[in-house]
C-alpha positions in Angstrom: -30.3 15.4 -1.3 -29.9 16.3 -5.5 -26.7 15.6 -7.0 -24.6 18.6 -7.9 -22.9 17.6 -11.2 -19.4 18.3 -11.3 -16.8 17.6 -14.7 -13.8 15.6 -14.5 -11.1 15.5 -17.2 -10.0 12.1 -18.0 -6.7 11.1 -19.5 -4.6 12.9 -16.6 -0.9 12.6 -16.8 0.1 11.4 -13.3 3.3 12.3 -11.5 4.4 15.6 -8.8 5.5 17.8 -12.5 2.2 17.2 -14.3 0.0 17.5 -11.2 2.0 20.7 -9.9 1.0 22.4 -13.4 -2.3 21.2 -13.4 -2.8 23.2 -10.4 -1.2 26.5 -11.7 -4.3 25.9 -14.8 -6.7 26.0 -11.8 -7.5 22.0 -11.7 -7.2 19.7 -8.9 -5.6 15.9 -9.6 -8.2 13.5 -8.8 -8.9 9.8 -8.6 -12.4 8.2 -9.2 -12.2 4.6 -7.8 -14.9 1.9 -6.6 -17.5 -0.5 -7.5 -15.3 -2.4 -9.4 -14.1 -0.1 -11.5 -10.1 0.6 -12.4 -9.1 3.7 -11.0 -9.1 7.0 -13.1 -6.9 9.4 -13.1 -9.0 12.6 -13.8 -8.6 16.5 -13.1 -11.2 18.6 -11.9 -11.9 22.1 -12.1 -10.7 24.2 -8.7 -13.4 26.7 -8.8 -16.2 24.4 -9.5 -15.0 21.8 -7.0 -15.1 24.7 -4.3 -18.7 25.4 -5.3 -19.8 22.2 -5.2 -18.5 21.4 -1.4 -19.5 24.3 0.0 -23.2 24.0 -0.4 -25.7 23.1 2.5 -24.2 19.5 2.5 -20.5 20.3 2.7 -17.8 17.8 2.2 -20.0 15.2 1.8 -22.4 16.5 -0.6 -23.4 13.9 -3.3 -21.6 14.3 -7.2 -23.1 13.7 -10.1 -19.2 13.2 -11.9 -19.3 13.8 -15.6 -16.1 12.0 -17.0 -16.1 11.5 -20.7 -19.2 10.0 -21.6 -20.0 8.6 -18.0 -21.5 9.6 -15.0 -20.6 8.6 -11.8 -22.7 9.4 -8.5 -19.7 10.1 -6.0 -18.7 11.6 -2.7 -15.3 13.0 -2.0 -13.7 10.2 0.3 -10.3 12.1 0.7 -9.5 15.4 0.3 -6.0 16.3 0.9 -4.9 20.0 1.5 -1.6 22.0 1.1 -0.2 22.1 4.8 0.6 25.9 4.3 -2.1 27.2 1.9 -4.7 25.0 2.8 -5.9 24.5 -0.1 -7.1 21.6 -2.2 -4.1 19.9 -3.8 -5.4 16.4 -4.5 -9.1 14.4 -3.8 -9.9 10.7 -4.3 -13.9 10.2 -5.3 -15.6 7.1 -4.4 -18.6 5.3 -6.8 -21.6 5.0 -5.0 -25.0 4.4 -5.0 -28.1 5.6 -3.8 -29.1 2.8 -1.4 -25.7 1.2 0.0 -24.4 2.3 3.4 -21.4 4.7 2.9 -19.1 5.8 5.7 -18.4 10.0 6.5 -17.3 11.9 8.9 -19.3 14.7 10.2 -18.6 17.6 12.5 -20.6 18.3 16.1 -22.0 21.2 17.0 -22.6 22.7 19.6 -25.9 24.9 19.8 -27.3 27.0 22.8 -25.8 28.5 25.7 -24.9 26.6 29.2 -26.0 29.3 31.5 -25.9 27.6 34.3 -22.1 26.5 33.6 -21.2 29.9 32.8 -22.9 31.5 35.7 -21.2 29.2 38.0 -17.3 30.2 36.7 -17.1 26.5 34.9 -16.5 25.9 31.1 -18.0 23.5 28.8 -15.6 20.8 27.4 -15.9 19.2 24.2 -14.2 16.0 23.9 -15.3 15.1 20.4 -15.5 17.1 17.7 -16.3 14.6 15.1 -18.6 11.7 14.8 -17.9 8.3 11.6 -21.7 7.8 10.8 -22.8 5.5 8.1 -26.2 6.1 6.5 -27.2 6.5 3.0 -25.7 8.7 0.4 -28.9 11.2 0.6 -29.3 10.5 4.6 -25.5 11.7 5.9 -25.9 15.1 8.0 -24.0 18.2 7.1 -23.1 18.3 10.8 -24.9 16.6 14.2 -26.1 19.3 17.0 -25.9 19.2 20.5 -28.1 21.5 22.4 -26.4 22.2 25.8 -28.6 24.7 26.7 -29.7 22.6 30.1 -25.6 21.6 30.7 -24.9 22.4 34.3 -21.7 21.9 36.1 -21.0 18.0 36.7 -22.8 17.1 33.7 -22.3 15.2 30.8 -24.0 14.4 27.5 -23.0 10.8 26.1 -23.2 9.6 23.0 -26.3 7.9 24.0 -28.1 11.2 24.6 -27.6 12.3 21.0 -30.4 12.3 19.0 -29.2 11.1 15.5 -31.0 11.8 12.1 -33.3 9.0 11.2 -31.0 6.1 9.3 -27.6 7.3 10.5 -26.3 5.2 13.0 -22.6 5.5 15.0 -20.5 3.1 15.8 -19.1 4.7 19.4 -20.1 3.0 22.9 -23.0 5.0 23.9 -21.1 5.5 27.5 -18.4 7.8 25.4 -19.0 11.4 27.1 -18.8 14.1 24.1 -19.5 17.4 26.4 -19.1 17.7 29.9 -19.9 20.6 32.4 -16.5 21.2 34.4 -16.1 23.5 37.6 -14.5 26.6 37.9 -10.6 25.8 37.1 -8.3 26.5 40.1 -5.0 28.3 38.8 -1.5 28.2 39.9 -2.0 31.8 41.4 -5.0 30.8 43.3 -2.7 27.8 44.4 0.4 29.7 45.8 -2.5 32.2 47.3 -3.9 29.5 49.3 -1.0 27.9 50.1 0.9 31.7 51.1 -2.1 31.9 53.4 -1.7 29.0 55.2 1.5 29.2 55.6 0.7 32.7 57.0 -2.0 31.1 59.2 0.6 28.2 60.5 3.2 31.5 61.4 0.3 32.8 63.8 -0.6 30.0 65.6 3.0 29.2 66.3 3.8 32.6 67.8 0.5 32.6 69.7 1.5 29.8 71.8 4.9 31.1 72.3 3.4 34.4 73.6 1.1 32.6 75.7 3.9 30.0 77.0 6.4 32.9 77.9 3.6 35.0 80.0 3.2 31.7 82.1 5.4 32.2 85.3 8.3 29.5 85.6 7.3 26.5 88.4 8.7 27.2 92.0 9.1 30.7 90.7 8.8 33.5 94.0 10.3 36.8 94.9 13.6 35.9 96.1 14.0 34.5 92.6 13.9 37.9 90.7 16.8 39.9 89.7 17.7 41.8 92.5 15.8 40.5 95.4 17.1 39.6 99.1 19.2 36.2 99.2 17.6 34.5 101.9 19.5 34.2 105.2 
């Protein structure tokens, strides 16, 4: 994966006044920290940052960071985001290097269609939609696929069916399910219809039996007994 190169501004004047203005100029308060360097306090430019974390790689595309006289290969560790805006309002970089293990999260996707779900009324549930993978800085995936293309209902893909890039490695238990084929979802109208029905059902069977009990002639029961007949002598 090639560097994109990326210039930060030393010399930053920290605190909420100078960073708040620093973003009205278009530049985004950052930190460069790691390998045993002190932190710096730099600014980068909005625009460019956008540019260079929206390339094939994403947010964990690997920096080439210009500051002063120095370069710095980096990956932004921590990007923090305005809660309204969303937009970039603060990113710490880390130092690395090109053959240490470095830590990133990375998005799953999911790819294909689960026909067999769909035909069958269910849904497909996604339990996890991101993975911590550690791999080297060129080795980290912009995102992990999951093909659930042969998904039927009552099946599940674990994290020991994925198939991960070579040199990326998880730390999950392989048993963790990520996608699971569920059944058609009974709803509370399909409750109340089932349970109106047999309810409705129950109503039935009672007044059958009393229809049959009452057509049943009383025990002992003759013709001197009905309304009207001769009182015997």
């Amino acid at each position: 994966m090639p560097e994109i190169t990326l210039t930060a501004e030393s010399n930053r004047v920290t605190g909420s006044r100078s960073s708040g203005r620093s973003r009205r100029e278009g530049k985004i308060p950052a930190v460069v920290y790691g390998h045993g360097i002190d932190p710096l306090s730099v600014s980068v430019n909005a625009r460019e940052l956008r540019t260079a974390l929206t390339t094939s790689s994403g947010l964990n595309a690997l920096l080439e960071l210009q500051v002063d006289d120095a370069k710095h290969l980096a990956m932004a560790k921590s990007i923090q985001r305005d809660p309204r805006r969303n937009t970039v309002i603060h990113v710490d970089f880390q130092i690395v290097s090109r053959d240490e293990i470095v830590t990133a999260e990375v998005t799953i996707e999911l790819v294909g269609e689960a026909e067999d779900v769909h035909r069958g009324g269910g849904v497909v549930d996604q339990s996890l939609f991101n993975l911590t993978v550690h791999a080297t800085p060129d080795k980290i995936p912009q995102q992990i696929d999951i093909d659930v293309s042969d998904l039927k209902i009552g099946d599940s893909i674990r994290v020991a069916d994925l198939k991960l890039p070579e040199g990326v490695t998880i730390d999950l238990d392989p048993d963790t399910t990520l996608v699971v084929g569920q059944p058609p979802q009974v709803s509370d109208a399909d409750l109340v219809t089932e349970a109106d029905a047999e309810a409705e059902a129950e109503v039935a069977e009672a007044a059958a039996a009393a229809e049959e009990a009452g057509e049943a002639p009383a025990e002992g029961a003759g013709d001197g007994d009905k309304p009207g007949g001769d009182a015997p002598a």
